[in-house]
N, C-alpha and C positions, 0 to 999 in steps of 0.2 A: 653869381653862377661860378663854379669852378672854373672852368672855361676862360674865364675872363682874368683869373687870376695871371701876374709874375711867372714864368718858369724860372726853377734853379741858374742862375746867371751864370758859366759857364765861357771863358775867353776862347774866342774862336781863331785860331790863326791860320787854316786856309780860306783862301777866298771861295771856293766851291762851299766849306759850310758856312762863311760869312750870308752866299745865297740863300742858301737851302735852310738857314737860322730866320731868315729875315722872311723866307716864304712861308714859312711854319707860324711865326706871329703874324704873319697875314691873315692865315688861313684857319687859326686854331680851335675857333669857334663852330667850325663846319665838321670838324672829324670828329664829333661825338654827337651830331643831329640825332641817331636813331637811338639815343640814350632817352631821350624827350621827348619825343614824335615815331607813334608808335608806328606814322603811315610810310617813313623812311625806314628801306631794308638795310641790313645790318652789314650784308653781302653785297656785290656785284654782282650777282651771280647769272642775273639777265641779260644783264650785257654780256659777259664771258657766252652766254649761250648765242645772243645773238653775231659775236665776229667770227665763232668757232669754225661755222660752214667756209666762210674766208681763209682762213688760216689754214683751213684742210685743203682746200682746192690750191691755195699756193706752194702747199709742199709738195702736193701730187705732180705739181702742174711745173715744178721746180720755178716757181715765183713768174715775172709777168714783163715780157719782151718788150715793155712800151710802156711809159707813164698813160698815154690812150686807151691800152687795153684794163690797165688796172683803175683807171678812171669809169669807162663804160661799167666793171662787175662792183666797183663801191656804186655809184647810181643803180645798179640793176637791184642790188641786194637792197640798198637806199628803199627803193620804190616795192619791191614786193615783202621786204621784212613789213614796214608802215602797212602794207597791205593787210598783210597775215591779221596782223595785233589788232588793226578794225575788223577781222573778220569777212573780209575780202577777197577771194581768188587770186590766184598772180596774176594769169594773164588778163582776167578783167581788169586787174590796175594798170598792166601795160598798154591796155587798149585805150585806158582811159587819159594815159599818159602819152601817148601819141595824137590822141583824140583832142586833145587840152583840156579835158575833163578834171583833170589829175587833182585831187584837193592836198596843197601844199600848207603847211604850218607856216 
């Protein structure tokens, strides 16, 4: 597979891309998966949609008084995004999730 080929060798003389050299032949076989597998998307684009509503509410909100308070809205968003995607109501997930009902992965 190409993939698995040598990159152009290339002396690195900061330590920041000594890292970021050494992460990349770690990793290099993974950032061309949707070239071969047509069930991997090409884009993030799902994920972008799902932190968007976060990112909006912390600029509104001009970001989050307490490591707690931003702890509580990633678990909220946590529990009702997971909810959404099965097809689920929010607050029935949160009931379910107080209830210990909650089905976790």
């Amino acid at each position: 597979m190409i993939f698995d080929q040598e990159p152009v060798a290339q002396p690195v003389a900061h330590p920041a891309g000594q890292v970021l050299n050494k992460q990349i032949k770690a990793w290099r076989t993974k950032f061309f998966v949707f070239l071969t597998d047509r069930e991997v998307p090409a884009t993030n684009n799902i994920s972008e949609r799902e932190i968007r509503p976060s990112v909006v509410f912390r600029k509104v909100t001009n970001g989050f008084r307490s490591d707690w308070g931003a702890q509580i809205h990633a678990g909220y968003r946590s529990v009702t995004g997971t909810a959404r995607l099965g097809g689920q109501p929010a607050l029935q997930a949160i009931r379910d999730l107080i209830g210990g009902k909650f089905a976790c992965a």
